[in-house]
Backbone as CSV, one residue per row, in Angstrom:
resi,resn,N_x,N_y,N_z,CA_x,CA_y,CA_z,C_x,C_y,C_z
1,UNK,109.086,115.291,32.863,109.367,114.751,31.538,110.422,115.611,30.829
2,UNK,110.288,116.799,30.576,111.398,118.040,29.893,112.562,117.885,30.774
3,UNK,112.753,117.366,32.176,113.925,116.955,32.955,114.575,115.764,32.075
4,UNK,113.941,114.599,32.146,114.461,113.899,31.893,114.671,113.708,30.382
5,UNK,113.978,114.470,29.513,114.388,113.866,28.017,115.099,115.537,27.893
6,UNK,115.787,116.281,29.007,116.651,117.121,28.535,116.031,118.231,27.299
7,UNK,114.813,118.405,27.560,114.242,119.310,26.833,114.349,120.734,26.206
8,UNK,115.007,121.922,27.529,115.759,122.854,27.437,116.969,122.791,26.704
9,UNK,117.776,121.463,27.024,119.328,121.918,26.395,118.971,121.498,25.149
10,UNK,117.973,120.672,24.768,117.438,120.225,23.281,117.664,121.527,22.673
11,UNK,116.171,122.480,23.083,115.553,123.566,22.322,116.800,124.366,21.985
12,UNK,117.601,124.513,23.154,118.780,126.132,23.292,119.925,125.209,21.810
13,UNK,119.985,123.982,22.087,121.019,123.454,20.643,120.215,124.036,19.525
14,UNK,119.117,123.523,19.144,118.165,123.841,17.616,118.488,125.296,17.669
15,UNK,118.325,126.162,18.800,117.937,127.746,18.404,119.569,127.980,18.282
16,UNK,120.580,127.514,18.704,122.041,127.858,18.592,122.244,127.369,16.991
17,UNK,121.509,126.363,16.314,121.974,126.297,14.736,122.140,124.691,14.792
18,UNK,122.144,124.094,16.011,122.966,122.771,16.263,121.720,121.811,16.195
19,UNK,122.059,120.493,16.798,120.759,119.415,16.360,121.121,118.752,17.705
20,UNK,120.933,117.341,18.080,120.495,117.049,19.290,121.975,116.684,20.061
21,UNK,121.956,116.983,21.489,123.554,117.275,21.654,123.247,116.226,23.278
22,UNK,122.245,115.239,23.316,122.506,113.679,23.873,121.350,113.232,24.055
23,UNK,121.306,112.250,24.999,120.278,111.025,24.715,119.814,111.212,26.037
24,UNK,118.411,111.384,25.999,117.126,111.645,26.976,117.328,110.090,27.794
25,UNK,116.056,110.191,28.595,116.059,109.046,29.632,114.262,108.879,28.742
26,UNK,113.814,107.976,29.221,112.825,107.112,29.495,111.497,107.218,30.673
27,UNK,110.472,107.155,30.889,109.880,106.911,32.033,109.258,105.618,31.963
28,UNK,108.999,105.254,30.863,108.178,103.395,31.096,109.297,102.413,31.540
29,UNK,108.238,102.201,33.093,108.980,101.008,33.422,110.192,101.296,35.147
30,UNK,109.908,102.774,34.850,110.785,103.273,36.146,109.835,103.889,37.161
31,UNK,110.138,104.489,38.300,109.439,104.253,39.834,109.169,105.633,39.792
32,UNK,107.931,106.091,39.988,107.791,106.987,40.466,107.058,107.439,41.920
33,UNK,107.864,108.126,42.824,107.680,108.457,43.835,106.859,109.696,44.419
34,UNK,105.342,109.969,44.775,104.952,110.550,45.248,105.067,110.771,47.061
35,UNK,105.473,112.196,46.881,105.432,112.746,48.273,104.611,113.062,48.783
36,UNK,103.601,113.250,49.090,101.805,113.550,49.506,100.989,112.638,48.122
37,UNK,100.100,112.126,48.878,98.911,111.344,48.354,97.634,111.981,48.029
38,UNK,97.473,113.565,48.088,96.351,113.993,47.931,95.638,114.605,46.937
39,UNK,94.775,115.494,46.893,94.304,115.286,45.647,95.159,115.518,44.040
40,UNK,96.035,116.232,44.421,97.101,116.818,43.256,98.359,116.040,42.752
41,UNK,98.573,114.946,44.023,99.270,113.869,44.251,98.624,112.624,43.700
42,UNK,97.579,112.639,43.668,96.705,111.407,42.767,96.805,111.422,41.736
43,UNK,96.659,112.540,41.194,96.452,113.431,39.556,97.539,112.556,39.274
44,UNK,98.654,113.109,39.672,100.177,112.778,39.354,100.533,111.431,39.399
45,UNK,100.267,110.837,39.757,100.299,108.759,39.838,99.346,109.291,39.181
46,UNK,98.340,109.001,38.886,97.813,109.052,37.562,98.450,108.807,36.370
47,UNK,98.549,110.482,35.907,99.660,110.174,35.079,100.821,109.202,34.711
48,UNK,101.689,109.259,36.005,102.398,108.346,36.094,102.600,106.657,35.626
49,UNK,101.125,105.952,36.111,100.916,105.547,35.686,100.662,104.935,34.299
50,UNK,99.865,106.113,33.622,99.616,106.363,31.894,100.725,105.970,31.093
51,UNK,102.189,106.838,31.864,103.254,106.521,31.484,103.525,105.285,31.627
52,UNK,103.056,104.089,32.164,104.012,103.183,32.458,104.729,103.087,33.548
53,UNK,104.756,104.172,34.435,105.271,103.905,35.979,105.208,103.218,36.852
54,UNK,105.857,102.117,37.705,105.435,102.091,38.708,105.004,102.929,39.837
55,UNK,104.063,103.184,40.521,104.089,104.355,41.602,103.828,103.600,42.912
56,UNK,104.827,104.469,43.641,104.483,104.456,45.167,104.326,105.948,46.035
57,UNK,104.595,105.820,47.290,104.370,106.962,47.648,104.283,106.840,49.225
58,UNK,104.248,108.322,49.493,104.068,108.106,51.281,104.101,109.881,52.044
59,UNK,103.489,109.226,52.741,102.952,110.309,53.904,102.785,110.298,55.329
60,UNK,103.027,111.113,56.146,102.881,110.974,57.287,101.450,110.382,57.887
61,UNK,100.077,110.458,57.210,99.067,110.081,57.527,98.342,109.158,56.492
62,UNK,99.102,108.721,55.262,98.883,107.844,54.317,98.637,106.537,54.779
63,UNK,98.365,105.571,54.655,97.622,104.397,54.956,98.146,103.457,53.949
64,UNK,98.582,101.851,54.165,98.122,101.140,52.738,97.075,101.095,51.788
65,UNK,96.428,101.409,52.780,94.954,100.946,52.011,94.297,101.961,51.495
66,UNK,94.928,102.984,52.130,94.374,104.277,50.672,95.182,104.493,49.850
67,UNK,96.342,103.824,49.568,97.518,104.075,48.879,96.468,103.342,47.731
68,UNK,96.349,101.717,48.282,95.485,100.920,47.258,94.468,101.006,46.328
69,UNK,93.580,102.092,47.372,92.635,103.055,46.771,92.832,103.395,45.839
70,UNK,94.331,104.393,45.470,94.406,104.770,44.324,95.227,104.230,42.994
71,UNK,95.349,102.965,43.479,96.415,102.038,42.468,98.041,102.421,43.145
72,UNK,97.816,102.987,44.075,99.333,103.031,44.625,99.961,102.249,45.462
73,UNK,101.233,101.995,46.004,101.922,101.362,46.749,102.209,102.089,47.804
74,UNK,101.956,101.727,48.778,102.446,102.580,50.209,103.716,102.202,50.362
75,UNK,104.556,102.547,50.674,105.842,102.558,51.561,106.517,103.147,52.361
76,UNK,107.779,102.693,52.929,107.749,103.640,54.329,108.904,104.903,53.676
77,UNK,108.829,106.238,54.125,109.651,107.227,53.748,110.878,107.130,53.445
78,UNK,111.867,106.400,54.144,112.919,105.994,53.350,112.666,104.822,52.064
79,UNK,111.824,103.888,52.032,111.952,102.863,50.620,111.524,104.318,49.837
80,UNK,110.564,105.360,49.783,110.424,105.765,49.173,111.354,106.567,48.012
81,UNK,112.073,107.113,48.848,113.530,108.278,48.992,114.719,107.394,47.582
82,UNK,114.536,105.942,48.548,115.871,104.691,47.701,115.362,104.290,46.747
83,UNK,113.981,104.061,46.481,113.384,103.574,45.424,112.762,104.287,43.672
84,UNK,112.472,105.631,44.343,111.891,106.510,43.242,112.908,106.913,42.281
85,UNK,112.919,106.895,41.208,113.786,107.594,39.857,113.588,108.872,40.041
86,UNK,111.747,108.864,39.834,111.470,110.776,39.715,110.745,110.391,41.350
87,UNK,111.385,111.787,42.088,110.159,111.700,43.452,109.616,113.412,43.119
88,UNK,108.849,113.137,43.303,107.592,114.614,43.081,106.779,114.757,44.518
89,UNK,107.316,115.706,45.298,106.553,116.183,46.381,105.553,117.123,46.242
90,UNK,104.231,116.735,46.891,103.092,117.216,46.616,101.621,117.258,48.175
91,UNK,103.157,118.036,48.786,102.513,118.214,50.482,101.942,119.377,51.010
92,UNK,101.302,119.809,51.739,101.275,121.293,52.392,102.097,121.262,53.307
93,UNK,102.407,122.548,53.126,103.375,123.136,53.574,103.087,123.493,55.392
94,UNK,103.852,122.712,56.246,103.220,122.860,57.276,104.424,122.763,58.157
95,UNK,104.644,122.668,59.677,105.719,122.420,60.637,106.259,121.355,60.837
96,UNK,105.624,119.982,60.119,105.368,118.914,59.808,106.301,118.726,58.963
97,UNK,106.171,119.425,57.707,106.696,118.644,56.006,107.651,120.423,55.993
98,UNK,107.841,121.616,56.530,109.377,122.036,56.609,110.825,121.656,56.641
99,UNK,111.390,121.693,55.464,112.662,120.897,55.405,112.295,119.100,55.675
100,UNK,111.110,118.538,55.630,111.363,117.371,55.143,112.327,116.355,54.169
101,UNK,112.704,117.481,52.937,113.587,116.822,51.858,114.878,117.343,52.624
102,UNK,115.249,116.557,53.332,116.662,117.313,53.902,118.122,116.734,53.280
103,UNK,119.262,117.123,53.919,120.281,116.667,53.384,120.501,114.619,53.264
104,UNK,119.700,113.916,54.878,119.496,112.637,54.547,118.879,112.394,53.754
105,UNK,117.578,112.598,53.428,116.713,112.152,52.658,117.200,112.139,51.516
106,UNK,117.797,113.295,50.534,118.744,113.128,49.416,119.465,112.372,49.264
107,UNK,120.262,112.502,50.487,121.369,110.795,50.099,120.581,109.549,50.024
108,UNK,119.552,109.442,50.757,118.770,108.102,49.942,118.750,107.788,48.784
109,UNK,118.815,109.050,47.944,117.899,108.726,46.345,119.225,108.450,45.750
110,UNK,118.877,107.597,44.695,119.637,107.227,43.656,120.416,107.934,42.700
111,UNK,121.573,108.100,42.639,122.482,108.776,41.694,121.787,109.303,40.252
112,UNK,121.076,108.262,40.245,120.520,108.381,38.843,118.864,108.972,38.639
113,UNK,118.753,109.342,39.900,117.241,110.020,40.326,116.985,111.192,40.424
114,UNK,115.851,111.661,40.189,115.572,113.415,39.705,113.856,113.492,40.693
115,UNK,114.652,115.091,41.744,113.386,115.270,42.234,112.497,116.553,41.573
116,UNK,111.580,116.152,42.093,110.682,117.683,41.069,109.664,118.281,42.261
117,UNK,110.213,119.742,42.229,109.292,120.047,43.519,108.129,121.379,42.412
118,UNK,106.796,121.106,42.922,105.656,121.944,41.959,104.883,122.111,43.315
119,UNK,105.512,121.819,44.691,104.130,122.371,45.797,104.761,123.434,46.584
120,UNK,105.566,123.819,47.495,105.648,124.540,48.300,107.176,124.664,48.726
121,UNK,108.044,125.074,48.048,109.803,125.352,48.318,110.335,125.084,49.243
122,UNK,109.848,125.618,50.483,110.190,125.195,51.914,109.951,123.720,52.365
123,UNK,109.493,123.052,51.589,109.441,121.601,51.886,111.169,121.423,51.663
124,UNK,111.302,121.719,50.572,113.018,121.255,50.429,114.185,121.969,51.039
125,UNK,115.212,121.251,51.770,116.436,122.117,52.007,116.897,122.480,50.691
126,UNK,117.137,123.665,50.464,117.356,124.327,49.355,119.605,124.060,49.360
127,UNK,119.559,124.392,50.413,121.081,124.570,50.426,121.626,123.251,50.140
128,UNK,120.799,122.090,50.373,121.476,120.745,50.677,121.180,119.769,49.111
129,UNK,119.936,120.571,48.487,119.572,120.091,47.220,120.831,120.649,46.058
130,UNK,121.165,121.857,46.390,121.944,122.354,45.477,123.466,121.695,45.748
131,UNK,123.546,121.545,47.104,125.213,120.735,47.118,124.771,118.992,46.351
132,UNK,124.087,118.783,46.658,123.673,117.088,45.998,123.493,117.180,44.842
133,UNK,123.423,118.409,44.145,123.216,118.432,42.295,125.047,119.005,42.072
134,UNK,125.328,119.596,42.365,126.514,120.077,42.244,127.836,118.674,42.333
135,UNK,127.126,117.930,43.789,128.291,116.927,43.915,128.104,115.952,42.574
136,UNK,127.177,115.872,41.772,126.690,114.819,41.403,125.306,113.405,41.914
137,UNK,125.542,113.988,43.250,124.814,112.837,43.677,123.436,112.423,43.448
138,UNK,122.791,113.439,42.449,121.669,113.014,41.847,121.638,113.677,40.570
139,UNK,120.784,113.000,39.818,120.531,113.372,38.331,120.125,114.876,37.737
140,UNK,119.049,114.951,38.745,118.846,116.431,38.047,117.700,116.740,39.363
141,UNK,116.998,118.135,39.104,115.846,118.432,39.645,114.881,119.418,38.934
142,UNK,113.761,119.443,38.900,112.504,120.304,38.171,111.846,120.977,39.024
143,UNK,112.215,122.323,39.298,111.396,123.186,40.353,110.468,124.187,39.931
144,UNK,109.720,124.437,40.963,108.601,125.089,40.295,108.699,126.708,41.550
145,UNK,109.012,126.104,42.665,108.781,126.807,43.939,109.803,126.824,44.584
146,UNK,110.182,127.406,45.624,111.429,128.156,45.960,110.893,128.557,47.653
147,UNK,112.183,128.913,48.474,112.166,129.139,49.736,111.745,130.752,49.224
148,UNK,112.768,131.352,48.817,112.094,132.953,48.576,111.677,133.287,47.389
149,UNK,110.627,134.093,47.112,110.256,134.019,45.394,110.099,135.476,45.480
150,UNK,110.623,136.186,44.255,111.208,135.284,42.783,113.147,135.004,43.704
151,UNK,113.122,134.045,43.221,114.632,133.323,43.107,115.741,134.258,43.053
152,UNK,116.546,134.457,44.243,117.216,135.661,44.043,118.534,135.520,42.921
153,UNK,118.943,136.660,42.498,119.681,136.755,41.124,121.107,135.612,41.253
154,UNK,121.501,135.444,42.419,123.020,134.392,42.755,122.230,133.164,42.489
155,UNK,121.452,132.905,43.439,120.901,131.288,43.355,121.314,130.482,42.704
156,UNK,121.913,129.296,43.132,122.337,128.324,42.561,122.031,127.370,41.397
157,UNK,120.252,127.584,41.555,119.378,126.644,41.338,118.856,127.381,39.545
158,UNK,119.641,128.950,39.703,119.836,129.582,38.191,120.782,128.946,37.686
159,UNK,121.985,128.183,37.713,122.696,128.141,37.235,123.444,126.716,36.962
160,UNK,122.848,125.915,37.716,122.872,124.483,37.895,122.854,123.322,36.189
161,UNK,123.715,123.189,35.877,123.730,122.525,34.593,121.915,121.389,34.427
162,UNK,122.086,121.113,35.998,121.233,120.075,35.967,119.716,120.208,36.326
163,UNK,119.527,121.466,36.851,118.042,122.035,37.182,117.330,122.608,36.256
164,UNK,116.246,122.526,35.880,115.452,122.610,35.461,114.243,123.760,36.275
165,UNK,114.962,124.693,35.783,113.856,125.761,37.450,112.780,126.728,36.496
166,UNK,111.809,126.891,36.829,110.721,127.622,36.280,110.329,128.706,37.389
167,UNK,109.652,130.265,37.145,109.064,130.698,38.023,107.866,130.605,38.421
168,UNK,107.679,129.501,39.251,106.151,129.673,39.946,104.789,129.299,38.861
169,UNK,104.927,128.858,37.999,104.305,129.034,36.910,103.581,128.149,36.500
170,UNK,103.486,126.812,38.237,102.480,125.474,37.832,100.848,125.976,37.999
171,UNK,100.567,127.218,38.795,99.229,127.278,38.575,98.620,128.424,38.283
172,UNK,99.520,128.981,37.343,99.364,130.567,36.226,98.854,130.276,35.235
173,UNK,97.556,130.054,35.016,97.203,129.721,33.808,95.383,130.867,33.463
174,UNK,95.344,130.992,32.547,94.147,131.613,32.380,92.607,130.973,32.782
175,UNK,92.819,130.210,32.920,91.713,129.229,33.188,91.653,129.228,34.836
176,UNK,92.746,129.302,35.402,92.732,128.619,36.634,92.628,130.047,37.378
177,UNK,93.075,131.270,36.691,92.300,132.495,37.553,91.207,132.800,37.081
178,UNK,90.611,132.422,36.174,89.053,132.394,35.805,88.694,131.837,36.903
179,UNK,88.704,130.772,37.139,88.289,129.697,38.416,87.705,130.621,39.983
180,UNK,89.473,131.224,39.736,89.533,131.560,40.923,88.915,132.838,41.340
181,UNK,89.151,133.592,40.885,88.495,134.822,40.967,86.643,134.847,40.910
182,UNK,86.194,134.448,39.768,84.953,133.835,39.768,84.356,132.967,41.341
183,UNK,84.983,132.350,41.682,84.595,131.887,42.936,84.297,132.690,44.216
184,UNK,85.816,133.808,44.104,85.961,134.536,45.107,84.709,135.682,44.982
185,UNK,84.403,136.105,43.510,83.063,137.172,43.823,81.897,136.155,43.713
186,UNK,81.726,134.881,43.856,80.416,134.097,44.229,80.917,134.055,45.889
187,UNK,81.461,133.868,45.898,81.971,134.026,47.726,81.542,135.205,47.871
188,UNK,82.030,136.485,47.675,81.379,137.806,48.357,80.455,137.547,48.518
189,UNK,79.653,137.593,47.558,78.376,138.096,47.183,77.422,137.225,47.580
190,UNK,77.345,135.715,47.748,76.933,134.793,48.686,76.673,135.211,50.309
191,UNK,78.183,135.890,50.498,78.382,136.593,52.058,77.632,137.599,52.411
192,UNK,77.739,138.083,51.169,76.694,139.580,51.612,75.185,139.828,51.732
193,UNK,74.881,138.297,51.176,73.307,137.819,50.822,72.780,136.991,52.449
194,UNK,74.196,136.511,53.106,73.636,136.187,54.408,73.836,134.264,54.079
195,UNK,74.006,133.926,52.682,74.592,132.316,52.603,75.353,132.058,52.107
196,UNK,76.354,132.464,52.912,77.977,131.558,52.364,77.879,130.403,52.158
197,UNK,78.762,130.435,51.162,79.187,128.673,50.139,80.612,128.174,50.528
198,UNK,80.902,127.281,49.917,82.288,126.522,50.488,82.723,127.098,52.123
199,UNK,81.912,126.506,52.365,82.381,127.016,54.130,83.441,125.893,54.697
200,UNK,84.374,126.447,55.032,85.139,125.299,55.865,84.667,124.824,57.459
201,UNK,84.988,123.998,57.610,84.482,123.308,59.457,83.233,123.722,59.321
């Protein structure tokens, strides 16, 4: 949303003395594209939805019919790519979904389309995202995550009229290391009692 209604260059005009210096975009009524369908990827069509979105989406092991499940549209990885305004990838990071967003896949998307990556950096070619914002060939992008972190001082993706880059900062929240930490000493201490909890397999 701060991508597309240009939120940053808003704030930096007001704090420079100035007032609004152009005209935001919209989300009711435009496509939004999820890249993983799972639980964090639901959240997000969710939302999406709320907004007024259409949503679709797709995955290597996604289904129609769980797409349907969640009020979503399945489609195949390229309609996805040609079709989405905002595409928001929301995959693990695996040998699988490495460099998935590659230099083709970009040229799919629409001139006028903005991707937003908040899961795992290495999903995206980094080198090929920054020549496709640079050429123009897409609108903008909202990153959260990065191939190397923190973002080294040249990086492109600092300096990009059209990016929107944050450090790492989608799941820094006080609440969510309450969560976490809290869990992890009910985990010890579960372990040390002889009955572990959240056991995987």
């Amino acid at each position: 949303m701060a991508s597309v209604r240009n939120l940053v260059a808003e704030a930096n005009s007001l704090r420079a003395g100035q007032w609004q210096v152009g005209i935001g975009g919209d989300l009711h009524g435009k496509t939004l594209g999820i890249l993983g369908l799972g639980s964090i990827g639901q959240k997000v069509a969710g939302f999406g939805k709320a907004f007024g979105m259409q949503v679709i989406a797709w995955s290597e092991n996604l289904t129609p019919e769980r797409a349907a499940e969640s009020g979503v549209t399945w489609v195949s990885k390229r309609e996805l790519f040609e079709q989405a305004d905002i595409l928001s990838v929301h995959l693990v990071l695996s040998d699988r979904s490495r460099g998935l967003v590659d230099a083709q896949a970009l040229g799919w998307m629409k001139q006028t389309a903005r991707l937003v990556n908040t899961s795992r950096g290495p999903i995206v070619d980094e080198h090929a995202l920054a020549q496709a914002l640079a050429k123009g060939q897409l609108a903008g992008a909202a990153l959260d995550v990065y191939a190397e972190e923190p973002l080294p001082a040249d990086h492109p993706f600092r300096t990009l009229p059209n990016v929107l880059a944050t450090p790492h900062v989608g799941y820094v929240s006080q609440q969510n290391y309450r969560v976490f930490y809290g869990q992890m000493i009910e985990d010890i201490l579960a372990w040390a009692k002889g009955a572990p909890v959240r056991v995987l397999g």
